[in-house]
Backbone as CSV, one residue per row, in Angstrom:
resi,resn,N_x,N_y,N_z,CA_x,CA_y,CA_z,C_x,C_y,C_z
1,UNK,-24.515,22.536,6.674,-24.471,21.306,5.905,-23.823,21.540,4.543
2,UNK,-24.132,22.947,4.150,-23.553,22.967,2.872,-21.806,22.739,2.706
3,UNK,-21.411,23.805,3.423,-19.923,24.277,4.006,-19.434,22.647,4.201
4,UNK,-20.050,21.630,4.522,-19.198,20.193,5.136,-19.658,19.587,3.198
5,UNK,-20.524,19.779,2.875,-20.175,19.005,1.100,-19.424,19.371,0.754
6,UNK,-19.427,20.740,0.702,-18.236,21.273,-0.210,-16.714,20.954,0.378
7,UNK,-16.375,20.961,1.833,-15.305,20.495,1.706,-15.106,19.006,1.721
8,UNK,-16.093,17.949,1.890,-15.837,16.993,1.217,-15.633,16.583,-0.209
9,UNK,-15.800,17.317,-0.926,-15.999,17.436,-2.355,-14.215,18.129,-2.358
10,UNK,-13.947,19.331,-2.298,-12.494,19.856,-2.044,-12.058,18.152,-1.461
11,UNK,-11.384,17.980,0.062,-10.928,16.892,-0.324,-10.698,15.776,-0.858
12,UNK,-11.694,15.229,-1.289,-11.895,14.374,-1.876,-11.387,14.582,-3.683
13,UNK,-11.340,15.730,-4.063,-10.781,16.288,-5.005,-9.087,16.347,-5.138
14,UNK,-8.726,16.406,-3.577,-7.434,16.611,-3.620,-7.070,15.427,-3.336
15,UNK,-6.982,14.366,-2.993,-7.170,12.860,-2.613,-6.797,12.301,-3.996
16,UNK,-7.775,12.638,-4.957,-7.679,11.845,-6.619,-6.459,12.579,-6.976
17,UNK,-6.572,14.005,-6.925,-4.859,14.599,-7.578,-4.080,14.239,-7.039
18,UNK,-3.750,14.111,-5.839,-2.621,13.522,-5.406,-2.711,11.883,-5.769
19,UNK,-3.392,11.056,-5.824,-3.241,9.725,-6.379,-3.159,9.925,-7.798
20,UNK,-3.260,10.680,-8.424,-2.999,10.745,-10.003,-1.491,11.171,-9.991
21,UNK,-0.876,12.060,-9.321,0.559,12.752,-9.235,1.368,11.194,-8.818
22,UNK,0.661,10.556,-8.242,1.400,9.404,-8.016,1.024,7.803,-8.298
23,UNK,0.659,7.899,-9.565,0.319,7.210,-10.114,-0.822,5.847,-9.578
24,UNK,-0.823,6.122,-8.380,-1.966,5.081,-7.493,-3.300,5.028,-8.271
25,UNK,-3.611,6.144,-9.135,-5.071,5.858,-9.831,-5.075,4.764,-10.944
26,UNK,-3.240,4.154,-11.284,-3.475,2.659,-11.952,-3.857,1.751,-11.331
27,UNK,-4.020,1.926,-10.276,-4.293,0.413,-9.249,-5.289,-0.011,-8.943
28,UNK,-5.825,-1.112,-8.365,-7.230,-1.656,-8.182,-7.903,-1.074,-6.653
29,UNK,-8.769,-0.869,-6.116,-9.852,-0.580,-4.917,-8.449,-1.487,-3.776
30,UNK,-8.485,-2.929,-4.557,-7.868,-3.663,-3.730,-6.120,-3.686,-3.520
31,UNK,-5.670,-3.192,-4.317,-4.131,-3.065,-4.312,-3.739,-1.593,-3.792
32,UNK,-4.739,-0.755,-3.986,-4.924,0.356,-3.100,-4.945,0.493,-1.248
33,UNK,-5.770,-0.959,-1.727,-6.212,-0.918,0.015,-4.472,-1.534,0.878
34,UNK,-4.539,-2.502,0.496,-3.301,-3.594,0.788,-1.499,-2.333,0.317
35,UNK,-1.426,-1.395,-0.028,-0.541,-0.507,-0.065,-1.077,0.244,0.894
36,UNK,-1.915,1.039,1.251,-2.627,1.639,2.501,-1.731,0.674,3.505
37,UNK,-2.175,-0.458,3.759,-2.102,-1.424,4.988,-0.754,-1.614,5.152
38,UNK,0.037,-1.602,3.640,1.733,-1.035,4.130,2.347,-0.270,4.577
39,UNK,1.669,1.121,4.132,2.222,1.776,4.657,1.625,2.273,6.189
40,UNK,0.250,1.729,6.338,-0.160,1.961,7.871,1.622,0.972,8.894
41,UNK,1.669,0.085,8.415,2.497,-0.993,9.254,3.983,-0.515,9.601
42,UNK,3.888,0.678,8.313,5.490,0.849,8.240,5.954,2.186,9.522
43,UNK,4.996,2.803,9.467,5.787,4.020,10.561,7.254,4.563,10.408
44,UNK,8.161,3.729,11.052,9.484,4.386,11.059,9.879,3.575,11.208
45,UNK,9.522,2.245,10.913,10.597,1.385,10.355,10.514,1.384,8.509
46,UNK,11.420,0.409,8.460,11.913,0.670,6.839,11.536,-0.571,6.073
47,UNK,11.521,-1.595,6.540,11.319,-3.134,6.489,10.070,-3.465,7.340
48,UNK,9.017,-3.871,6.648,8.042,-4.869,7.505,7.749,-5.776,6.953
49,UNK,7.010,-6.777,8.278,7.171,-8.527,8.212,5.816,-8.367,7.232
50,UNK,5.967,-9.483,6.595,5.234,-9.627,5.229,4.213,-10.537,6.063
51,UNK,4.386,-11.186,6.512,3.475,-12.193,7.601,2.352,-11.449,8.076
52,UNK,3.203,-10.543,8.800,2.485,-9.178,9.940,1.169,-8.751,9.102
53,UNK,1.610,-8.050,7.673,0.829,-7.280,6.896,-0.069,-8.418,6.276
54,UNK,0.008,-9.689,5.669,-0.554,-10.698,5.416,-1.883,-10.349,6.616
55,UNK,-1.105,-10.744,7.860,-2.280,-11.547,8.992,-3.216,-10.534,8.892
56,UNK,-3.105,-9.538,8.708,-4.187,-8.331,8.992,-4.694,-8.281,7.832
57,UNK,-4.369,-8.201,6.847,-5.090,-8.172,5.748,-6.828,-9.026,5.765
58,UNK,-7.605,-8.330,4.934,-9.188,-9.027,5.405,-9.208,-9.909,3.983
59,UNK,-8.480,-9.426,2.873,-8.592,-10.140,1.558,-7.900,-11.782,1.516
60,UNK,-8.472,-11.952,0.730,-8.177,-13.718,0.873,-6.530,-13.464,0.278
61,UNK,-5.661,-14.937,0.745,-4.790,-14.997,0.032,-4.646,-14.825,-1.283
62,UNK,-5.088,-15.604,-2.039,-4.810,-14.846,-3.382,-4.622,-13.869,-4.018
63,UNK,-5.841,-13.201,-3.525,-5.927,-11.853,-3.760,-4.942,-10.977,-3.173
64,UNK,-4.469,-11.341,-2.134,-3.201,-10.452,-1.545,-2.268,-10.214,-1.943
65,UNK,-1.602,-11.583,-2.883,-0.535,-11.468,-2.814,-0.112,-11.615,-4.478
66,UNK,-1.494,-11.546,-5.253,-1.881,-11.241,-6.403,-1.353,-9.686,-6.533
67,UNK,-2.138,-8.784,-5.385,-2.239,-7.168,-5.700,-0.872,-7.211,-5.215
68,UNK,0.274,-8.100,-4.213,1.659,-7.600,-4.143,2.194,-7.575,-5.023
69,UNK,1.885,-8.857,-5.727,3.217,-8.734,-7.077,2.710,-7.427,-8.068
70,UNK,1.661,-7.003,-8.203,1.308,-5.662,-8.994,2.207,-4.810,-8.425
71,UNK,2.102,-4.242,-6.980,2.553,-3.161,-6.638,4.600,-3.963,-6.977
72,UNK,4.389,-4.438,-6.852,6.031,-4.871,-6.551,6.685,-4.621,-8.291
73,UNK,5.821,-5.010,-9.515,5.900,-4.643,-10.666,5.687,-3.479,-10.791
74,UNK,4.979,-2.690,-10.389,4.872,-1.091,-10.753,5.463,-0.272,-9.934
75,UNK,6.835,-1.140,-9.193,7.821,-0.464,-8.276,6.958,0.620,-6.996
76,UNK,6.158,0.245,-6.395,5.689,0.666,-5.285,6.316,0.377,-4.022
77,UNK,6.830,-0.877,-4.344,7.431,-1.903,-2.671,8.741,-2.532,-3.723
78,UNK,8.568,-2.936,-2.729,10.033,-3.820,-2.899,9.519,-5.279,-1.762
79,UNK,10.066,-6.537,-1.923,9.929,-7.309,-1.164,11.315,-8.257,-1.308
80,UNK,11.921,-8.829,0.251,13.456,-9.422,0.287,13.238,-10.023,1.146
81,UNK,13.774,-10.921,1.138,14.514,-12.452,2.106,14.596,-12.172,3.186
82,UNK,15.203,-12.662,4.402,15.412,-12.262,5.401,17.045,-13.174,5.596
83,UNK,18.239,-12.501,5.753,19.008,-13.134,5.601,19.199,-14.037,6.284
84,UNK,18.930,-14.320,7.520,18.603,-15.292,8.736,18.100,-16.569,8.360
85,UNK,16.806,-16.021,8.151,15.490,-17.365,7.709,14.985,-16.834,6.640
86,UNK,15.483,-17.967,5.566,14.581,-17.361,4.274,13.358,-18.066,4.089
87,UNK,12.230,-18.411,5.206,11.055,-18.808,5.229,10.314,-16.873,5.592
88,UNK,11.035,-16.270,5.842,10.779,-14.629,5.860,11.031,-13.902,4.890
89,UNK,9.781,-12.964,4.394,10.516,-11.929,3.481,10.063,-10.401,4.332
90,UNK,10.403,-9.313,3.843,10.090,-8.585,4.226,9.925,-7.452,3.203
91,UNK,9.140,-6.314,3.285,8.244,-5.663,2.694,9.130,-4.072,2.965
92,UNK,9.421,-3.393,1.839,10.154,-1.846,1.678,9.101,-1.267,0.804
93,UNK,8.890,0.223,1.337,8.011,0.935,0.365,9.023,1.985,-0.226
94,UNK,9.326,2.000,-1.674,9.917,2.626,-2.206,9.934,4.125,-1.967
95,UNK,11.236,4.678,-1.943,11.078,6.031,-1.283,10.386,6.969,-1.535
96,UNK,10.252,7.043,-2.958,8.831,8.041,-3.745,8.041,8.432,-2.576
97,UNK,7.293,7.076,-2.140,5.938,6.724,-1.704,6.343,6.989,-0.101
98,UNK,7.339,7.095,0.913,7.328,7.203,2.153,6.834,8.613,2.753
């Protein structure tokens, strides 16, 4: 039991340094989570549907798209039109962060 605290404690240690190296420890529980949920969506594509990541999201609208424009101001994402239908945007995670 001991051996499993301590390495929860180690990772969990390395978890905050690496979110401090990358500046994620400015962000909220919730703009944390909803960048998580981007980059869960993104895999190996480069562009995802903003809809897609919306529908799954558990946070209310507001709040969603409140914590996007944060990340989108503190250059985390990027978000663009869809040249087709601009009732679409779509969602880029800046390369830093891939």
């Amino acid at each position: 039991m001991k051996e499993t605290k301590q390495s929860l404690s180690e990772l969990w240690a390395l978890l905050r340094y690496k979110e401090k190296n990358l500046g994620l420890d400015e962000l909220s529980l919730t703009e944390r989570d909803i960048f998580q949920e981007i980059l869960h969506f993104q895999g190996k594509d480069t562009h995802i549907s903003l809809g897609k990541i919306l529908n799954s999201s558990p946070h209310p609208r507001a709040t969603f798209f409140r914590s996007l424009k944060k990340l989108r101001t503190n250059n985390f994402i990027e978000v663009t039109k869809c040249s087709q239908d601009s009732r679409k945007s779509f969602v880029t995670v800046l390369p830093k962060y891939r």
